[in-house]
C-alpha positions, -999 to +999 in steps of 0.1 A: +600-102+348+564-106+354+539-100+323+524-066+335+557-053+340+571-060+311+539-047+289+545-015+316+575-011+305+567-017+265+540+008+269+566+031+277+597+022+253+571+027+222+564+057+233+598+072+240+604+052+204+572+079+189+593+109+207+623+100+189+601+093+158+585+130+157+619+148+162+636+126+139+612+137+115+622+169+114+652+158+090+643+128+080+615+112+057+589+078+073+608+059+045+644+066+060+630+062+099+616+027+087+648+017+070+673+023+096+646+010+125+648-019+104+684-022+102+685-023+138+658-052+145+677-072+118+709-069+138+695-075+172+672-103+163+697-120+144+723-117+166+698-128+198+692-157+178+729-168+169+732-161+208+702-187+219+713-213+189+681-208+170+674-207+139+663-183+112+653-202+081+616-206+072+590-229+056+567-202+051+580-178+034+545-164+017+530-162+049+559-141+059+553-120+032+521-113+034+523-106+075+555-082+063+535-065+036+508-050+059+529-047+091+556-027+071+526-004+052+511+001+089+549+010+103+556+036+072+516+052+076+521+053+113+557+068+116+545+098+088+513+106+109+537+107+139+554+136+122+520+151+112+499+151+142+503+156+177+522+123+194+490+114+217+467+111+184+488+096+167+495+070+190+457+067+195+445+061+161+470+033+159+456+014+189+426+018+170+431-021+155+412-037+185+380-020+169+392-037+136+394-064+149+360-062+158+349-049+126+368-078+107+349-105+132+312-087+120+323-087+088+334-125+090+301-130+100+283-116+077+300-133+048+296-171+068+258-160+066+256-163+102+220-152+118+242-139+147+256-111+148+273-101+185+254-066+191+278-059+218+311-060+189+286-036+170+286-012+197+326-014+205+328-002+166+307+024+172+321+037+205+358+030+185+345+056+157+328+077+183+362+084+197+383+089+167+359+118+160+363+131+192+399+127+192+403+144+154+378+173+157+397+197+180+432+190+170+436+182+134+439+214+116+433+214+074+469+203+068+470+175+092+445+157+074+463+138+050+480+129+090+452+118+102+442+096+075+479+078+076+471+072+111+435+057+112+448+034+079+479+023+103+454+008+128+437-011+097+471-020+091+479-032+123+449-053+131+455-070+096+494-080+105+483-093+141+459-121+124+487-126+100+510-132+130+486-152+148+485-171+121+522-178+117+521-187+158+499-215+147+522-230+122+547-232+151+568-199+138+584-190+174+581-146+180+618-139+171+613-153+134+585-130+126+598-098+139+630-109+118+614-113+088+588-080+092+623-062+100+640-076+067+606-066+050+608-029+065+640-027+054+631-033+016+603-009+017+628+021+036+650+017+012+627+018-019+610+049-003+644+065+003+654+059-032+626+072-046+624+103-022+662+111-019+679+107+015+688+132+035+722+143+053+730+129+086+736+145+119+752+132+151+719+144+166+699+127+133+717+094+138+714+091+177+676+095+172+675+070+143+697+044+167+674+050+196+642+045+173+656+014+163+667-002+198+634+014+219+608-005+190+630-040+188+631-042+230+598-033+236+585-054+207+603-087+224+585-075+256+555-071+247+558-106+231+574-124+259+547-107+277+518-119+257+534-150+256+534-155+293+504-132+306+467-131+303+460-114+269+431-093+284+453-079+314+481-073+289+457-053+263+447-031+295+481-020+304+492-016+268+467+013+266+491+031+284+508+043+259+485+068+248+491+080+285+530+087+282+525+099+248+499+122+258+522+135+288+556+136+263+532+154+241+519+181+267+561+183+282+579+179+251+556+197+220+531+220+240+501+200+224+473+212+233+449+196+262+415+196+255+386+182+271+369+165+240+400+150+227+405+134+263+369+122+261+376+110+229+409+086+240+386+074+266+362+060+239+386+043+222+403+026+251+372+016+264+362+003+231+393-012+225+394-032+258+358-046+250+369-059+218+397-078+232+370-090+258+346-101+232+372-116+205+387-136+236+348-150+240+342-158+206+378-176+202+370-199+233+333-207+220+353-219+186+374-237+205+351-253+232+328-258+199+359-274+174+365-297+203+333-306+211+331-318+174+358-340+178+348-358+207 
């Protein structure tokens, strides 16, 4: 499959995954959801690499770690504001790490003592924060707070674990290694959550909805990688966006969230922002690059 369908088709999978998350959460706690959706990536990547003759052992094992450590925090924060908030915000303050990202390249700079300072990332931080307020004011009520909170720290999260994986890229880790080893990692924190919280009963509606959580995130994760891995990164940012689309639509059909103009406004921002940090970071990456080699020569 070409790389827009197959981020299409991600977009979509993560967001049926965030349906099954938020009715799953009814009877079950973030720490249980994580653990068995862990479960299930363990046994499908290691079974997809036994099938291809790869292999799983590491060199890295810190770096693994480190890049489990955050992505499984981000994972547990965003699955709990899932079940706090409506899907669509949710799902939009986690796509909020592209204006980390941004934030983390200021902050770089500022700490190198560079002179220059991109005003243009500046203003996709802004426009990021803009939105978030926009998005929050008229749909977080008093007790979704503690929600909303879990789900702007999951973007931190996120934009934290994606310079931890393109770090591991570098070092020659292939895609199905890392979301091995962040699924092993998920399933150490789920089950030290569930211990400490008490696990609940199962149901055979409970344990179809913990499956499907499991199998929707793992395929659309090796998608969106394969897609990445094959596509234009700018192109496949654009169309990931659409998942705050189905989620907002499974949101209006499924929960009766409410629709409001400002909160639509407000997802705008943020996708807009979003997209313009990809833009810039792509920019500043190549200028490195084109710089490093430059150097060499």
């Amino acid at each position: 499959m070409s790389a827009p369908l197959l981020m299409l088709l991600a977009a979509l999978l993560f967001s049926t995954m965030g349906v099954c998350v938020k009715l799953a959460s009814a009877q079950y706690s973030a720490g249980e959801i994580v653990l068995y959706r862990s479960v299930v990536g363990v046994l499908f990547i290691a079974g997809l690499a036994r099938a291809r003759g790869g292999s799983l052992r590491t060199t890295v094992p810190a770096m693994h770690f480190w890049r489990s450590l955050t992505g499984v925090c981000s994972l547990v924060l965003w699955f709990y504001s899932i079940g706090k908030l409506p899907l669509a915000t949710a799902i939009t303050l986690n796509y909020m790490s592209s204006v980390w990202m941004a934030l983390f390249l200021i902050g770089g700079a500022v700490m190198m003592g560079s002179a220059r300072i991109d005003p243009r990332l500046v203003a996709t931080v802004l426009v990021g924060f803009a939105g978030v307020a926009l998005v929050l004011q008229p749909t977080i009520e008093r007790d979704q707070f503690q929600g909303a909170l879990a789900g702007l720290t999951s973007g931190l999260g996120a934009a934290m674990a994606y310079l931890q994986v393109t770090a591991l890229g570098r070092v020659g880790e292939p895609e199905y290694r890392v979301v091995f080893y962040f699924s092993l990692g998920g399933i150490a924190a789920g089950a030290l959550l569930t211990l400490a919280g008490g696990a609940h009963a199962h149901t055979p509606v409970g344990v179809l909805l913990l499956v499907a959580t499991g199998v929707l995130a793992t395929v659309a994760q090796m998608m969106m990688t394969r897609a990445y891995a094959i596509g234009r990164t700018l192109s496949n940012a654009s169309l990931q966006y659409l998942g705050i689309v189905f989620s907002f639509l499974y949101g209006v059909l499924i929960f009766d969230d409410p629709v409001t103009p400002v909160a639509l406004a407000g997802m705008v921002l943020i996708i807009g922002a979003g997209l313009a940090a990809t833009r810039l970071r792509q920019r500043s990456t190549s200028a490195a690059d084109h710089e490093s080699s430059t150097l060499e020569s």
